[in-house]
C-alpha positions as CSV (number, residue, x, y, z in Angstrom):
1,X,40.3,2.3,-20.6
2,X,37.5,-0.4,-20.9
3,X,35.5,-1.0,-18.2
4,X,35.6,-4.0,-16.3
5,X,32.6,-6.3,-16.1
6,X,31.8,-9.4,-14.3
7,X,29.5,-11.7,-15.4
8,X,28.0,-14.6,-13.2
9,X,28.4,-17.4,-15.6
10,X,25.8,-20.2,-14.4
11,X,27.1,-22.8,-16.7
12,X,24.0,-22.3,-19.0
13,X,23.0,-20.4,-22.5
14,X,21.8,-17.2,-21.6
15,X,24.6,-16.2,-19.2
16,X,27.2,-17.2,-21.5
17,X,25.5,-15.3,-24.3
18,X,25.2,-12.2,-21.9
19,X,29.4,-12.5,-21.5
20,X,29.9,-12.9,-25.2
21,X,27.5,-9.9,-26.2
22,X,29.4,-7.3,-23.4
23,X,32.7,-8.6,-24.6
24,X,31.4,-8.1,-28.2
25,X,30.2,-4.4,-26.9
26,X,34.3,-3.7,-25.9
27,X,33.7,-4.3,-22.2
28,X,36.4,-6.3,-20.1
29,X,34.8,-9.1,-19.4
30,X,35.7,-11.9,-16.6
31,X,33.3,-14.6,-15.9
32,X,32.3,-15.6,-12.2
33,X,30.5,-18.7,-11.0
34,X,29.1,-18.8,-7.4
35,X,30.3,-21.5,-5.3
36,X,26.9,-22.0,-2.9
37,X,26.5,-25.8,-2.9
38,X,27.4,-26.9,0.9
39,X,28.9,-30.1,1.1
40,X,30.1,-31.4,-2.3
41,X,29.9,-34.9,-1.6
42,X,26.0,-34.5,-1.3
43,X,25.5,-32.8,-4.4
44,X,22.9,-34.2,-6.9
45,X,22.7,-31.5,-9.2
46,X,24.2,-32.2,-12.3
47,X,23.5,-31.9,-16.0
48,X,19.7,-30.7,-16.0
49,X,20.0,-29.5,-12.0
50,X,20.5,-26.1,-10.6
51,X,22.3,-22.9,-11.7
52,X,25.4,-22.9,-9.4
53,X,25.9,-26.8,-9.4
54,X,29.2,-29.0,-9.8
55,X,28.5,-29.6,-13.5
56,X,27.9,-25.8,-13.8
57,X,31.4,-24.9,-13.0
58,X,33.1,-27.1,-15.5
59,X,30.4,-26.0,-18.5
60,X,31.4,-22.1,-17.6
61,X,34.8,-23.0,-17.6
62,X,34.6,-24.1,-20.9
63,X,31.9,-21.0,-22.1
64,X,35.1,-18.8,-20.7
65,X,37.9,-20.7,-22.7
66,X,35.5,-20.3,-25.6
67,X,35.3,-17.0,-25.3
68,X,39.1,-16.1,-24.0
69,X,38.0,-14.1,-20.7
70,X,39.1,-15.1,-17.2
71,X,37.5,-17.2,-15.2
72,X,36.8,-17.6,-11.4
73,X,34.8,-19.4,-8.8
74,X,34.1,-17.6,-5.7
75,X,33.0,-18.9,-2.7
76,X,29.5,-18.0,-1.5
77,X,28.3,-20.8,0.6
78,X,28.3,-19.0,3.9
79,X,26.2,-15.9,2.5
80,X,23.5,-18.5,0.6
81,X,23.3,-20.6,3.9
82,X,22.4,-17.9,6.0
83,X,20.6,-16.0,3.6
84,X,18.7,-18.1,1.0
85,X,18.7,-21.9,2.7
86,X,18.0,-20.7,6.4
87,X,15.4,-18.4,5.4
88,X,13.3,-20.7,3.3
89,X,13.5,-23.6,5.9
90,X,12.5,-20.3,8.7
91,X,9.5,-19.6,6.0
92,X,8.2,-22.7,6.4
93,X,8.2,-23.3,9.7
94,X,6.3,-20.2,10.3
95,X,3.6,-21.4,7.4
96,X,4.5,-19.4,5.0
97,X,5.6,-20.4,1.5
98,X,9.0,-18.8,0.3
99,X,10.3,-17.6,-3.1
100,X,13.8,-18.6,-2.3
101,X,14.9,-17.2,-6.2
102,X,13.9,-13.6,-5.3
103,X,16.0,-13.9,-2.0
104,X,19.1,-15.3,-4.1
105,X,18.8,-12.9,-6.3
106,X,18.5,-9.8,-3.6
107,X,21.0,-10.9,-1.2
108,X,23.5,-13.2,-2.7
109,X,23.6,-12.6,-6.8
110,X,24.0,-9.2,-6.4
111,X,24.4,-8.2,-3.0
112,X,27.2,-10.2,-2.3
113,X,28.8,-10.8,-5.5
114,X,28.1,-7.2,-6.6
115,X,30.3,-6.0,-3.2
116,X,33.0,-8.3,-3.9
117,X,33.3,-7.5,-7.4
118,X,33.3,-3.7,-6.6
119,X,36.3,-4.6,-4.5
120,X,38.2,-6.1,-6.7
121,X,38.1,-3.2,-9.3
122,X,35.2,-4.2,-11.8
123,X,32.4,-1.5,-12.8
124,X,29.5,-3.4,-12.6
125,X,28.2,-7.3,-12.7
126,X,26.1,-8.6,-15.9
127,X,23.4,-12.0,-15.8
128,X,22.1,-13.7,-17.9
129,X,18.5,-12.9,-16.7
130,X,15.8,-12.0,-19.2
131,X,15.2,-8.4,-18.4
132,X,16.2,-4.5,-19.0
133,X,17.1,-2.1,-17.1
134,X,16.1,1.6,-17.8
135,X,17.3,4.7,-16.5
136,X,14.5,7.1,-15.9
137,X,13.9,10.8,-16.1
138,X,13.1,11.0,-12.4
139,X,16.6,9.3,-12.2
140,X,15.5,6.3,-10.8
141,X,16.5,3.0,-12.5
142,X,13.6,0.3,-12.8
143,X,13.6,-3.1,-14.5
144,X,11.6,-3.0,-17.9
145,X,9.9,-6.5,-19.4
146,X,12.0,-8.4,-21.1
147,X,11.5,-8.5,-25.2
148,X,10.2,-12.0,-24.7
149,X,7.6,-12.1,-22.1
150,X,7.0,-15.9,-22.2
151,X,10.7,-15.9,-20.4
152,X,10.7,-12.6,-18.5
153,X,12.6,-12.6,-15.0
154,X,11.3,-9.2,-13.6
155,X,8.8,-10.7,-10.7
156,X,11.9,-12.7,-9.3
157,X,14.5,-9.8,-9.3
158,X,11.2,-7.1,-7.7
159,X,13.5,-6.6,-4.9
160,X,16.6,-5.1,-6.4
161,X,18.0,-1.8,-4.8
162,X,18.8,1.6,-6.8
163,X,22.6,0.9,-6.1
164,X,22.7,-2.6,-7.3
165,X,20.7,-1.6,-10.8
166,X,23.0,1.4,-11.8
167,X,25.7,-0.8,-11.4
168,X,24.3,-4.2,-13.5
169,X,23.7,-5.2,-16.9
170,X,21.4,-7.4,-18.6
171,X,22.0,-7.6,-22.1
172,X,20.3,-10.9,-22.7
173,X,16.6,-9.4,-22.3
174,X,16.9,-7.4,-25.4
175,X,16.6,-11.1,-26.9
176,X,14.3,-14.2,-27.8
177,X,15.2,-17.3,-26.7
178,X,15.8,-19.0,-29.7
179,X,17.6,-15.9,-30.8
180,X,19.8,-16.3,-27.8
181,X,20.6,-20.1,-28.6
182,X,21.1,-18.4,-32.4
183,X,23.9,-16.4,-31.0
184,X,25.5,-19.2,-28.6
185,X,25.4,-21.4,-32.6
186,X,26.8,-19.0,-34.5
187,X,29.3,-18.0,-31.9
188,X,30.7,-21.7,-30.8
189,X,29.7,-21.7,-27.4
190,X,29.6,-25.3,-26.0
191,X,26.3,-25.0,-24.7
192,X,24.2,-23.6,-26.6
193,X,21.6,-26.6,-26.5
194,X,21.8,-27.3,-22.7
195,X,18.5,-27.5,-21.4
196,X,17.3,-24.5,-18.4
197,X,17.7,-25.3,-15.1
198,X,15.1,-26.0,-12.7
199,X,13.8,-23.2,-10.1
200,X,15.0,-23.8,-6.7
201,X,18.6,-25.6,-7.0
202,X,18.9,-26.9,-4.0
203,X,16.5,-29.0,-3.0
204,X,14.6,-32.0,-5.2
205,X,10.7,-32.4,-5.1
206,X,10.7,-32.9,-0.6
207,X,10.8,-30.0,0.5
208,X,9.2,-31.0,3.9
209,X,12.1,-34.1,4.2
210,X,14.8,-31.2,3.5
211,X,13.3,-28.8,6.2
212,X,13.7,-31.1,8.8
213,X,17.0,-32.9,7.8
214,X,18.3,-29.0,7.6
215,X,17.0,-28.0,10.9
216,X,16.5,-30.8,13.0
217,X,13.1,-29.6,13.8
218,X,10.8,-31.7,15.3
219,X,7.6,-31.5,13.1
220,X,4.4,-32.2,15.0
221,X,1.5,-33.4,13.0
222,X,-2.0,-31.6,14.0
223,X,-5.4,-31.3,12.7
224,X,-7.2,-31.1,9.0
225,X,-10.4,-28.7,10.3
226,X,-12.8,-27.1,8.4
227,X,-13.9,-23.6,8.0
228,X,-16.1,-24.5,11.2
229,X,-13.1,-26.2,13.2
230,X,-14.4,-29.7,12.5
231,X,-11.7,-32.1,12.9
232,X,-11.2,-33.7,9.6
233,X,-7.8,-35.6,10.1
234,X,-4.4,-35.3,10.5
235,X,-2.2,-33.8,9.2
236,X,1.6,-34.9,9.1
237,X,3.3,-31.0,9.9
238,X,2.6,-27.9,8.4
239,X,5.5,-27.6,6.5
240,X,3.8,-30.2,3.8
241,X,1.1,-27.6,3.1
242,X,0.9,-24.5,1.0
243,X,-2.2,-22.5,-0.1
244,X,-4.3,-24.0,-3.0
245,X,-3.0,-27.6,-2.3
246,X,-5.3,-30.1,-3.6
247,X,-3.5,-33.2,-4.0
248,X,-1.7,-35.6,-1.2
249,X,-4.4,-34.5,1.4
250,X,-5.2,-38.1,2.2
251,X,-8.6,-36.9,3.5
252,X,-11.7,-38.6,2.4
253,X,-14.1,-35.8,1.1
254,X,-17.7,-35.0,-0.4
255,X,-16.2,-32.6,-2.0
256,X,-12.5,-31.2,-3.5
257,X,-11.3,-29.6,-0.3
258,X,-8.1,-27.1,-0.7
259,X,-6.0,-25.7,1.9
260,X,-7.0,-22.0,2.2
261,X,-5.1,-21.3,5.3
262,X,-2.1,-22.5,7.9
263,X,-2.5,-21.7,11.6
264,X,0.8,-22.3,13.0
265,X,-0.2,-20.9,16.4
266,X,-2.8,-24.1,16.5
267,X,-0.7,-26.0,13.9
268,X,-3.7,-26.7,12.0
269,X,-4.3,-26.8,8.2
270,X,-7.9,-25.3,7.5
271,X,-9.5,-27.3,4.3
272,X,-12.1,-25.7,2.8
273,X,-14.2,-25.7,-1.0
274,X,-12.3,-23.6,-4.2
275,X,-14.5,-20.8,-3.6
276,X,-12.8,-20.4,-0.1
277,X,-9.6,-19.8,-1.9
278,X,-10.2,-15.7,-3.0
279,X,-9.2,-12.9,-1.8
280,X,-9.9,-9.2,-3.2
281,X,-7.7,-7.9,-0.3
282,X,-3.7,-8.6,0.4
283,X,-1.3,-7.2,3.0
284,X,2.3,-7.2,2.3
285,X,5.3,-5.8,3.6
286,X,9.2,-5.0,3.3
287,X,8.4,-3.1,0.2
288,X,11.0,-1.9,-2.2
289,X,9.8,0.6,-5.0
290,X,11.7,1.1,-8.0
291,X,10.1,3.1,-11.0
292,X,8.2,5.3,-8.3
293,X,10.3,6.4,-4.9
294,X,6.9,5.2,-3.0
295,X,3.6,5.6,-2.3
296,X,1.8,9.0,-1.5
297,X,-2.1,8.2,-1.1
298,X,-2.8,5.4,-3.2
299,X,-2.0,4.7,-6.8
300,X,-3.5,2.4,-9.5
301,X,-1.2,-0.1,-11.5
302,X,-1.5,-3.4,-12.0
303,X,0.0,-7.0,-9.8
304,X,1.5,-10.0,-10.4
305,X,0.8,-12.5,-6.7
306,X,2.4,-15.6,-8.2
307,X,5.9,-15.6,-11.3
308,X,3.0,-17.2,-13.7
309,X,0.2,-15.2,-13.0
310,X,-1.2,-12.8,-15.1
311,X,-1.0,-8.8,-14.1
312,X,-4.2,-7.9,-12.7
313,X,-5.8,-4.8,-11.9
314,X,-5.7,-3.1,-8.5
315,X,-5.6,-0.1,-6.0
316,X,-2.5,0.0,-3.9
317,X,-2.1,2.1,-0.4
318,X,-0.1,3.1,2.0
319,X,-1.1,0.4,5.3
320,X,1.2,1.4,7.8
321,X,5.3,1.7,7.9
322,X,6.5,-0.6,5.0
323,X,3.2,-2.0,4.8
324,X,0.6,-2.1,1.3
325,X,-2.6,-2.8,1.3
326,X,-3.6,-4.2,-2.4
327,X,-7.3,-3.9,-3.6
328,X,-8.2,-6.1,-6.7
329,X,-10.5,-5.2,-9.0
330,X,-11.5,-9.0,-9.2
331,X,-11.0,-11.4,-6.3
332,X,-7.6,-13.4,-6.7
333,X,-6.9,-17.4,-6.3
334,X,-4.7,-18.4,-3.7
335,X,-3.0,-15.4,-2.3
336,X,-0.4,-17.1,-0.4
337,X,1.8,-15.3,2.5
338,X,5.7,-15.9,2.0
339,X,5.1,-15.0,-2.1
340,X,5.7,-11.4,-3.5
341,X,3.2,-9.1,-4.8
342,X,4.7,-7.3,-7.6
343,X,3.7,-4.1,-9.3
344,X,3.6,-2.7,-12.9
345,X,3.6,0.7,-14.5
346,X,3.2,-0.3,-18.2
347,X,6.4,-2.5,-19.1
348,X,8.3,-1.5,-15.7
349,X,8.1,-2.5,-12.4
350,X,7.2,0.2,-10.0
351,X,7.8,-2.0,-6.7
352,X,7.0,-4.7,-5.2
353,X,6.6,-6.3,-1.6
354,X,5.9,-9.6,0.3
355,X,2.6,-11.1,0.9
356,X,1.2,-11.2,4.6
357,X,-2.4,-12.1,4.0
358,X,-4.7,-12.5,1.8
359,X,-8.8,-12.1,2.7
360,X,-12.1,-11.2,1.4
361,X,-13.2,-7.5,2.7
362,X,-17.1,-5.7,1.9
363,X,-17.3,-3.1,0.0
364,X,-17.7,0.4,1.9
């Protein structure tokens, strides 16, 4: 009997080359697209918007005639309400800056969809994500680098659990990009020139305007101050503000000021020169390892703070239950809390964990 494989079509190339290549492989393939929009009337996310929009139903429908395997939508929006939308506005409000794609990915691609599809009979769930997944002799499963690293997906799926890897595949990492459009071409899938979606699907370029229409917050403007406290302005909530910001300040300077920290407590947004901005130190928590089962003493590897960032060097203990303390070997820009720190052994990703604090320590 062939086993049974569900793959999340988002409407766009590489997930519909990730069904074709399992069906091509002799799985059973059924395509899935994850109803999370909330109200559909308010929906602006249409041919170049997010993964899971309007318009991406009716392209996967297509990819799925195309490639004669069933197709479903399933509902989701209660689980990405609560679990991706609630949890970036909450982020914010307590000045930090979310990665809403790594809690999407955690909790509602997988989590969610992997649960209902193991219900319904299906042997694992498939993406179109650039990225492996290796079994290793420890008997752990990890995520390896994708063959194309210009396009690699591993920062943004760090947080994956043991259970949910041994039951997923991710056949499109084994690719290039322009190989993958090559195989959409040559096999007649209808979108094979559609352009990638943007990053967070659910909200335009205000993030600040959809906090508070989400919430009904009331955000309280405060103080600009200085490393000193010196008033410098105001500012119009802390919401607006992120580490490393430089632009729509509206202060008048002597010199480029950046935000290098958010004090919620005081609701203050502390401005200070670049040079204000490193950290050789981070804290992070709710860590999840995945090469390695954890962290006995302290281990080198190498960290990603930010998806574009390079991998740096670094020291990484043990700083308490579920806590890491992350030494770099050179002081990094803009460590922001609310981002993941994520770890590499080589090509795999040993763990990863989110970002507290970032600060510069002396040397002992």
């Amino acid at each position: 009997m062939k086993e049974k494989v569900v793959v999340g079509l988002s409407g766009g190339v590489d997930s519909s080359v990730a069904a074709y290549l399992l069906k091509e492989q002799g799985y059973d393939v059924i395509g899935v697209t994850m109803q999370i929009w909330q109200e559909e009337e308010e929906m602006v996310l249409e041919e170049n918007g997010g993964c899971c929009g309007l318009s991406a139903v009716e392209d996967a429908r297509r990819v799925a005639q195309t490639l004669g395997i069933p197709y479903y939508v399933m509902n989701f929006k209660k689980d990405f309400k609560e679990k991706v939308i609630d949890y970036f506005c909450e982020e914010y409000l307590n000045a930090r800056t979310p990665n809403p794609c790594i809690a999407c990915n955690r909790y509602v691609k997988w989590e969610s969809l992997l649960k209902r599809c193991l219900d319904i009979g299906a042997d694992y769930i498939a993406t179109g994500h650039y990225a492996q997944i290796q079994h290793l002799d420890n008997g752990r499963y990890a995520l390896k680098r994708s063959r194309t690293l210009a396009k690699d997906q591993t920062y943004a799926l760090y947080n994956l659990t043991q259970n949910q890897l041994s039951r997923t595949l991710m056949p499109v990492g084994q690719y290039t990009k322009d190989e993958i459009r090559g195989i959409a071409k040559k096999a007649g899938i209808p979108v094979a020139n559609k352009p990638d979606s943007q990053d967070i699907c659910f909200v335009e370029d205000d993030y600040g305007k959809f906090i508070e229409e989400t919430t009904g917050a009331s955000i309280e403007p405060g103080s600009f101050v200085d490393t000193e406290g010196n008033i410098l302005g105001t500012h119009k909530g802390i919401i607006y503000y992120t580490i490393g910001q430089r632009r729509g300040l509206g202060l008048s300077l002597k010199q480029p000021g950046y935000v290098i920290r958010v004090d919620k407590d005081r609701n203050e947004v502390v401005i200070g020169t670049k040079d204000k901005l490193f950290s050789n130190v981070l804290y992070a928590d709710r860590c999840n390892f995945m090469s390695i089962p954890g962290i006995s003493g302290e281990f080198r590897t190498k960290a990603k703070i930010r998806y574009n960032s390079p991998e740096v060097p670094c020291t990484v203990q043990m700083a308490g239950k579920d806590m890491v303390k992350v030494i770099f070997d050179e002081p990094q820009r803009a460590v922001t809390p609310g981002q993941a720190v994520v770890f590499y052994d080589g090509n795999l990703v040993a763990g990863g964990a989110t970002i507290i604090k970032g600060s510069m320590e002396q040397e002992k």
